[in-house]
C-alpha positions in Angstrom: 147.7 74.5 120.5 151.4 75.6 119.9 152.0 78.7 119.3 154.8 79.8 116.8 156.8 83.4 117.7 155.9 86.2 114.9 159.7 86.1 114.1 159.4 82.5 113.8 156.5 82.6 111.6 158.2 84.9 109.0 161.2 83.2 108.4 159.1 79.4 108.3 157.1 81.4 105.8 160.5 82.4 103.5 161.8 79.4 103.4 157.7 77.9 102.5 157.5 80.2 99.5 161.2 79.2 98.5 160.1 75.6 98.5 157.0 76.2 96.5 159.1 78.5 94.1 161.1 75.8 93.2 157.7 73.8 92.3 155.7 73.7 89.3 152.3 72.6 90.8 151.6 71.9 94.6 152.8 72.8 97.8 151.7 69.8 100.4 151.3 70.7 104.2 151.4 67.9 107.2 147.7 67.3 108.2 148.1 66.8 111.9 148.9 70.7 112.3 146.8 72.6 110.0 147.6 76.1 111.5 148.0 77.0 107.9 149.8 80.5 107.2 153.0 79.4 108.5 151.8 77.4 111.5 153.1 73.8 110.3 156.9 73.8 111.0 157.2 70.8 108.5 156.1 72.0 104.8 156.7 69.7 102.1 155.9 70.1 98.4 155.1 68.4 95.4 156.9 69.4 92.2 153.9 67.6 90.0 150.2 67.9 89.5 148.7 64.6 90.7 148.5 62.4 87.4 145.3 61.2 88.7 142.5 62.6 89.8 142.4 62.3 93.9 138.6 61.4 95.2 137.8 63.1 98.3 134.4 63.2 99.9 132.6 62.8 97.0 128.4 62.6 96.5 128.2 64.9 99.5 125.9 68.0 99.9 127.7 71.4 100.9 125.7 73.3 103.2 127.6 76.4 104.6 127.2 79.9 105.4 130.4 81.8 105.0 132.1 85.2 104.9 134.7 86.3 102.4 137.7 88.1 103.2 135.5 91.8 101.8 132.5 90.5 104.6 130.2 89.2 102.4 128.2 86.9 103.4 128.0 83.5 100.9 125.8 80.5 101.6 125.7 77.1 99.6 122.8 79.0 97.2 125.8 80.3 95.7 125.6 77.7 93.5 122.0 77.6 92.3 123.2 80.7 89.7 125.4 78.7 88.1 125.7 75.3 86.2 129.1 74.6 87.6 131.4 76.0 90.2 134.9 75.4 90.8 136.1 75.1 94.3 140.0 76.1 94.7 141.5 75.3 97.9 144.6 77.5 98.2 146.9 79.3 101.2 148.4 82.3 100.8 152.0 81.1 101.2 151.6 78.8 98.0 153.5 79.9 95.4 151.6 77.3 92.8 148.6 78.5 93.8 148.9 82.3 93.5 150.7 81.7 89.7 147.3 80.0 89.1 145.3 83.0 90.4 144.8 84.9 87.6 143.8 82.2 85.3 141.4 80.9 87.2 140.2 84.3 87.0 140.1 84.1 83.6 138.4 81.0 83.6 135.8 82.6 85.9 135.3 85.6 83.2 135.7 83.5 79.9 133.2 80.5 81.4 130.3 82.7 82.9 128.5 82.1 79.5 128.4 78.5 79.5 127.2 78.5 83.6 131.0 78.4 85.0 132.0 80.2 88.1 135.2 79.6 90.0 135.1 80.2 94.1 138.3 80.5 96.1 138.8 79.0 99.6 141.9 80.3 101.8 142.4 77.7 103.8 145.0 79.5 105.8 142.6 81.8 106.8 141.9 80.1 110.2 143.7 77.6 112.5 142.5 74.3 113.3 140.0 75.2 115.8 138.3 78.4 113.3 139.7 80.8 115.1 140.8 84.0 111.8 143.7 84.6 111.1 144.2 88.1 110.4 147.4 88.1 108.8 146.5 85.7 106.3 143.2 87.5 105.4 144.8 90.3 105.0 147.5 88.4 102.8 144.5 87.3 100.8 143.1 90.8 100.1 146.4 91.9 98.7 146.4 88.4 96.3 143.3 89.7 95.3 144.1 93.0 94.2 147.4 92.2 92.9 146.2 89.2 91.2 143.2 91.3 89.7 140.4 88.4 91.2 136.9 88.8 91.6 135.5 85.4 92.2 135.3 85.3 96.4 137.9 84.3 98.5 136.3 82.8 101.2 137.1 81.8 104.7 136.3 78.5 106.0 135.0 77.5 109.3 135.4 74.9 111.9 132.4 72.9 110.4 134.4 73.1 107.3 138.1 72.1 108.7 136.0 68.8 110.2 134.6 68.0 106.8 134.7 68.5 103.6 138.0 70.5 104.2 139.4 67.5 106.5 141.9 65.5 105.1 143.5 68.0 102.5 147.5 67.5 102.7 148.1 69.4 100.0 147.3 72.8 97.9 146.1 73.6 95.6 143.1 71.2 95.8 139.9 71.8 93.3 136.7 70.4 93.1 133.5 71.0 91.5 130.1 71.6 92.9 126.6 71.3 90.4 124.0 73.8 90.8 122.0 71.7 93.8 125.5 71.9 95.9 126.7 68.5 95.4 130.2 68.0 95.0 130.8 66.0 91.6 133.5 64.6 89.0 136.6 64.7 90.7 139.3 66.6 92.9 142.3 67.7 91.1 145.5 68.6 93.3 148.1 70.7 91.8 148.1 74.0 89.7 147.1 73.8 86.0 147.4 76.2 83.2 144.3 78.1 82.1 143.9 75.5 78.7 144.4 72.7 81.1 141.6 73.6 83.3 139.3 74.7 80.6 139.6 71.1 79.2 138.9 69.9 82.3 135.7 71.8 82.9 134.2 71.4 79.7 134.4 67.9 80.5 132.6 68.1 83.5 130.2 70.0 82.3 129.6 67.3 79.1 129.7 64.9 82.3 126.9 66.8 83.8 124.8 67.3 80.3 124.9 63.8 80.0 123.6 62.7 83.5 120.8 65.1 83.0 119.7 64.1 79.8 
């Protein structure tokens, strides 16, 4: 695996959060080196939400014991609480991603009523091989406080990077999990606005009322 000087790693992460600055939505990362943080020397970014919704292993199961970036340990019962839960995929050097922060938050506060939680995933929070990156955790707790969050960021795995997390090219990515831990609806890439992810929930959740009734 290569490894990228400290020095290096600062400045490739200045000119990332320039890129993303000058974005609306998502920034997009090269899949063949997901060493996240600042690890891909080749950062791209997309200056639109996806117009579509993207489809990514969907009708799977998420089975998963994970720790947040406080040490708490979260498994896939997580989800039995709660009618819905929204999973955002985000790195810390995502501008995009970071302005959607505190609505989501919001979201997660306004939403509980109606069985809506909202679950964070840093996926720069390990390299390719789910080894933690410290830096970036530590990056995380300050979004966190800064950002005023208190939904879980969590940190992914290698059993995670190798599946349901394999394939992502760009952040933020969402997707939505039903209260038996399968994913559902559809995967969303891009930052939205807190009214455009409301509308987008309560559809799911109409989705989900429906299949059930």
């Amino acid at each position: 695996m290569k490894i990228i000087p400290l020095s290096k790693r600062i400045m490739i992460g200045f000119l990332t959060g320039m890129f993303c600055i000058m974005t609306l939505t998502a920034c997009a990362e090269k899949q063949d080196n997901m060493k996240n943080t600042t690890g891909s020397e080749t950062v791209s970014d997309a200056s639109e939400p996806s117009s579509e919704p993207v489809i990514n292993n969907q009708n799977i199961k998420l089975t998963f014991s994970l720790e947040d970036i406080a040490g708490k340990t979260y498994t896939n019962e997580m989800f039995q609480d709660y009618k819905l839960t929204m999973v955002n995929v985000f790195t810390t050097w995502c501008t995009p991603c970071i302005n959607e922060i505190p609505d989501l938050e919001k979201l997660n506060q306004e939403m509980a009523e109606q069985g809506v939680a909202v679950a964070g995933i840093v996926l720069d929070a390990v390299d390719e091989e789910g080894n933690i990156d410290e830096e970036a955790v530590q990056k995380a707790e300050l979004l966190a406080e800064r950002t005023g969050a208190t939904y879980p960021f969590l940190i992914p795995d290698a059993d995670g990077l190798d599946g349901r997390l394999k394939g992502i090219d760009a952040v933020p990515e969402t997707f939505f999990v039903d209260q038996e831990g399968n994913i559902v609806g559809e995967t969303f890439v891009g930052s939205r606005s807190f009214n455009e992810w409301k509308t987008i929930v309560e559809a799911q959740l109409n989705s989900l009322t429906g299949e059930r009734s």
